[in-house]
N, C-alpha and C positions, 0 to 999 in steps of 0.2 A: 615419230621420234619427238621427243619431250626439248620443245624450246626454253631454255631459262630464262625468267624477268629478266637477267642484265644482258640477255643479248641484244634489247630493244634500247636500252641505253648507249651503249659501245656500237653497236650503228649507228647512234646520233652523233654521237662522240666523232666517230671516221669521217661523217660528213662534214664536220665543220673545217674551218681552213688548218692549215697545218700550225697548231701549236706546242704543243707536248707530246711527251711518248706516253702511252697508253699502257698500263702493267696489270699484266690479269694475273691474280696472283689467290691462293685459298689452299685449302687441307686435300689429299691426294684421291682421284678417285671420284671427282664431284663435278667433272665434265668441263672445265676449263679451256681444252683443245677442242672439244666439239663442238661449243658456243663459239668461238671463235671460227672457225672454218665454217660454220652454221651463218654466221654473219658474213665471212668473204663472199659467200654465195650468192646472199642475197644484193649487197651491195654493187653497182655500175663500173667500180671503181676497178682497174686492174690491181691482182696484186697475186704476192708470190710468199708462201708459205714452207720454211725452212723448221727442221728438226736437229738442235745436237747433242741429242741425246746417241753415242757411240760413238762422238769425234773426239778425236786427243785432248785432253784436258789442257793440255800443254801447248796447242798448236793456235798460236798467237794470229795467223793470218786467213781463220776459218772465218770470222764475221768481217773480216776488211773484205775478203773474197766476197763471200755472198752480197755482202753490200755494192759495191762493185759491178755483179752481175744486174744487181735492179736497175743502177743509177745506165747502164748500158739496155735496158730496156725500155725505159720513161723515153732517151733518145732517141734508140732506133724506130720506135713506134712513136715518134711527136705525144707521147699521153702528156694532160694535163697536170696526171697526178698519179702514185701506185704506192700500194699500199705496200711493207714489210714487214713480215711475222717471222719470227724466231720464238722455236718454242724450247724450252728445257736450257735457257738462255746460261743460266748458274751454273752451271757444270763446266765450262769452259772458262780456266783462269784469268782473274784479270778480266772479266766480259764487262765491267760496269766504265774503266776506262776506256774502252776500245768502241761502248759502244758513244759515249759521251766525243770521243774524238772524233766519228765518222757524224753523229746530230748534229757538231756546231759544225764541221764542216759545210754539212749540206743546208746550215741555218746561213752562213755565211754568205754562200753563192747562190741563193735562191732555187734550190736543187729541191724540189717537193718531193718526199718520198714521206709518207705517214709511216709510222715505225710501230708493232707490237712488241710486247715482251710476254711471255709466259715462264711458269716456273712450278715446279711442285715441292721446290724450300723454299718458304716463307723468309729462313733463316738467312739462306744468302742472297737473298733477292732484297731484304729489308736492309743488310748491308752495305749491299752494291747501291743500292736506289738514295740511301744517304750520305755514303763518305763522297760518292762519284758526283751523281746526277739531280741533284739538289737543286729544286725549282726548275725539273727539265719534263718531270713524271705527271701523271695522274694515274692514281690507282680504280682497278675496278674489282672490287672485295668480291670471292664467288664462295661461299660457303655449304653446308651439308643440303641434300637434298630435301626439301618441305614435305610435310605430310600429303599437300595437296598433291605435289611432282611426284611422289611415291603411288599414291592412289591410281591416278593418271596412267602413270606409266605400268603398273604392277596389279592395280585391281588390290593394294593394300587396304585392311581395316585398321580403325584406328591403333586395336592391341597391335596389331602386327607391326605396325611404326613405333611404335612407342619400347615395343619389345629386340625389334632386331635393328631401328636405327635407319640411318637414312642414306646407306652406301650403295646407292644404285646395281654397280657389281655384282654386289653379295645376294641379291634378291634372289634369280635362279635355282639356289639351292638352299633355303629354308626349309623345303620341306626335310630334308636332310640335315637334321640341326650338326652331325657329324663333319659331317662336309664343311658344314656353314662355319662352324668354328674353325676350320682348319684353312679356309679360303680368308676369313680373316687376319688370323694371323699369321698366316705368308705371307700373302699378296698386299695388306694395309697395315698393320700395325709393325710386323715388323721391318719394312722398307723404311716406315716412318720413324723409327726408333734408330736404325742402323746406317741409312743417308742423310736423311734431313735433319737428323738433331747428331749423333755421336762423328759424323763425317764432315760435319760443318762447323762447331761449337768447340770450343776444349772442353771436353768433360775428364776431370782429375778420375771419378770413380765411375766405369759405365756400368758395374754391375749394378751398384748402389742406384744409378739413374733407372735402371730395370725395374728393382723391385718398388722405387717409389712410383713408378708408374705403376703397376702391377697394382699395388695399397691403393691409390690414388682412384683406379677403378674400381676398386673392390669397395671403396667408401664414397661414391660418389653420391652427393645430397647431402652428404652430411659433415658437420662439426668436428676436425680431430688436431687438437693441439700438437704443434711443432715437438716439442716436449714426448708427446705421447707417441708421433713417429719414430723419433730417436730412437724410443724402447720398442718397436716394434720390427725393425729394422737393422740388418748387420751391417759392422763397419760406420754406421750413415755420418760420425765427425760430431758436426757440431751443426744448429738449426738454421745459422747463414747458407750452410752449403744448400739445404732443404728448400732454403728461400729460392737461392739463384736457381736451383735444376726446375723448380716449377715452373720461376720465370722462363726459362727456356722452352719448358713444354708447353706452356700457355702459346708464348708464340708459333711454335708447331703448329696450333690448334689441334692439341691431344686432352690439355688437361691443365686446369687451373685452380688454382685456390684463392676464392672470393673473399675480401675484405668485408669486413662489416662495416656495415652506414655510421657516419658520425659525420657531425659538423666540422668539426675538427680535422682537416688535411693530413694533421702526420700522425695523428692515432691511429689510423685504419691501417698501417702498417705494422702494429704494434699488435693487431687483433687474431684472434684464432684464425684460420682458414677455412670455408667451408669449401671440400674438394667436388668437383663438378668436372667432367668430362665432356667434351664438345659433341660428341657422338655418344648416343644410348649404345651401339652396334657395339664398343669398346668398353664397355659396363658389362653385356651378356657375354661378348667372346671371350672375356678373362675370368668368368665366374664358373667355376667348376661346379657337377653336381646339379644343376639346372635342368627344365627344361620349358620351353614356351605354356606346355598345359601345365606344369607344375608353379609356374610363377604365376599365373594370368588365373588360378583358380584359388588364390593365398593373400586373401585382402591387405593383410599386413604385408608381405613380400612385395605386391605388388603396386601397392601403395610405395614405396622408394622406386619403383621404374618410372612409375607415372610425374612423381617429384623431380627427379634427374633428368625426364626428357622436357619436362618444361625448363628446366636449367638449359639443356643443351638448345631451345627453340628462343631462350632470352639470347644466349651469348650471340647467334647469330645474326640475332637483327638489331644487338647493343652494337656490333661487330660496323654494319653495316649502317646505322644512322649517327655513327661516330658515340656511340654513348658510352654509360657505365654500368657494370652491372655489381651488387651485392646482399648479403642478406642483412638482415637485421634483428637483434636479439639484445633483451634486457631481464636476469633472473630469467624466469624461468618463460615471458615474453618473449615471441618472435614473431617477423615476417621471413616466408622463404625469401624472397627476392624483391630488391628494391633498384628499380631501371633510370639513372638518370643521366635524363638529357642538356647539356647545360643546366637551366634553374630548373627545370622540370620533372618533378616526378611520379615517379607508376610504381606502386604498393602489389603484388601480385602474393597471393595466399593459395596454397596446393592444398584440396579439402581430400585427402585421401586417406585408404584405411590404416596409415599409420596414424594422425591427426585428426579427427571431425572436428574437435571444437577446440578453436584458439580466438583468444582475447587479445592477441597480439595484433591486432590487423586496427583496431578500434584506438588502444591506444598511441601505436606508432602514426595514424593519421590524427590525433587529436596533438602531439607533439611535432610532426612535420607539414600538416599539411600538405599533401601532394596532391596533383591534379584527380589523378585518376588514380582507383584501387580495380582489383578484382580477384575474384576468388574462382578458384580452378578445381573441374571434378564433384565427385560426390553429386547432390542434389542443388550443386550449384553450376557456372555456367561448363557445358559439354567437353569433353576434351575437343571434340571433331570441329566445335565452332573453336576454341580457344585454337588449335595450331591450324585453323584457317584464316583467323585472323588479320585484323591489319593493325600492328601496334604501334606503326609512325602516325598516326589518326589521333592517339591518347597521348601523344611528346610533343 
């Protein structure tokens, strides 16, 4: 069984004396409950492991209860310390006051109980952890599964990540791309679309939210003016509304649309979007008409899989060292992706067979300067070294 890098952190985390609540939190399907219980395991500490997902949304004294039951364990057994997980925490109303009443309580009376939180809405877990528990959290970012974890786990080649994405789950039945499509969007996409984003969020129009999801994968890599959605799209209003539903889905981690690089702070909101999706696996399951040898044997087709999954292998680890991600374009000049870290920047260039030769990379580091450039694919560096990578080493 495939350990993830952050379950070596979040054991360090456990060990240290009781400060904060610990919040594991990422896009659905990415092993969040297993690294966790992977780590109660291994850890000395006692602790007790609660699920509420099937309790009454409404039933105000399901986490006072379980709390309760620990704080009567740590006693009866003299422990020094025991750990609490609650997983699927959001779904119980109200869960961010109740659980903030039961922390300062037991901060109050010197009651050690370390506390987890799990969730698979981002949406309401980002809520709860700011209007409640403000200065009480630490978060532990778990995002899509790495090419290497794919490999590992699956015996993936690199096409084959790059093609169907990094949904652990979904692997089993690629050879059945039928299947595969159909396991996707039952089981991830539209859970994620129908709990996490429309059952959390007010969304005025959900159909409209559909299909710009839908566009959104079907154009992901690429440049498509707000303007240009509008007409492509029924009902869609006006381009604020287009803004807010992306920001919505960005937070999901389903799908976003990158600003372009400027010096200038409030330009880049002013800028076209380039749409990118967090997962490749939600690029091929919504592309009709497809198939893995038809794309992977189409230097141009396959040239945009190979650009979108290095988009979805930035977001994650912009995601995870607090950065930023965007492209950069001037005339007919661009970089795909420009990574930055605080002052620091990483120029990243996709050499594939949409692209071989751009000037854009030469003159966006002669006007920026960034640390570090690189050029991705082609007869430049490998993809299998590029999504092996360590890119906190270049920020």
């Amino acid at each position: 069984m495939i350990v993830r890098l952050q379950c070596r952190d979040f054991i360090a985390r456990l060990q240290e004396p009781r400060r904060t609540i610990q919040v594991v939190a990422g896009p659905r399907q990415v092993g969040k409950t297993t690294m966790v219980k992977q780590a109660l395991q291994q850890l000395p500490i006692p602790s007790r492991f609660f699920n509420a997902d099937g309790v009454d949304a409404d039933d105000s004294e399901w986490i006072a209860t379980r709390w309760e039951e620990v704080r009567a364990l740590l006693r009866f057994n003299h422990y020094d310390e025991i750990i609490l997980a609650i997983d699927e925490i959001h779904k119980i109303n109200n869960w961010s006051e109740q659980v903030k009443r039961e922390w300062d309580d037991d901060t109050f009376r010197d009651v050690n109980i370390k506390v987890v939180l799990l969730g698979s809405s981002r949406l309401l877990l980002k809520k709860g952890l700011t209007e409640s528990l403000a200065g009480r959290f630490e978060m532990i970012p778990m995002g899509h599964w790495s090419f290497a974890e794919m490999h590992e786990a699956f015996g993936w080649n690199i096409n084959q990540y790059i093609y169907f994405g990094g949904y652990p789950g979904s692997a089993p039945y690629i050879q059945n791309e039928m299947r595969w499509r159909k396991y996707m969007r039952e089981s991830i996409i539209s859970p994620a679309i129908e709990k996490d984003v429309l059952q959390t969020t007010f969304i005025y129009k959900p159909a409209l939210m559909h299909q710009l999801f839908r566009l959104g994968c079907a154009y992901s890599g690429e440049l498509l003016s707000y303007n240009k959605m509008l007409g492509m799209l029924q009902d869609a209003g006006n381009a604020t509304t287009l803004v807010n539903y992306l920001e919505v889905l960005g937070e999901s981690k389903l799908l976003i649309g990158l600003p372009k690089y400027v010096i200038d702070a409030s330009r880049k909101y002013r800028t076209i979007p380039k749409l990118q999706v967090f997962n490749n696996g939600l690029l091929t399951a919504l592309t009709d008409g497809i198939s893995f040898e038809k794309v992977s044997t189409n230097p141009k087709q396959w040239g945009r899989w190979v650009e979108s999954a290095v988009g979805c292998f930035l977001l994650d680890k912009t995601d995870e060292l607090e950065g930023e991600l965007y492209y950069w374009r001037e005339n007919d000049e661009e970089v795909d992706f420009v990574v930055r870290r605080g002052d620091r920047l990483l120029a990243v260039e996709v050499k594939s067979g949409r692209r071989q030769n751009n000037t854009g990379l030469g003159i966006f580091m002669q006007h920026y300067h960034p640390q570090h450039s690189l050029v991705v694919g082609g007869d430049a560096m490998p993809l299998d070294d590029f999504f092996s990578g360590d890119i906190e080493s270049l920020l």
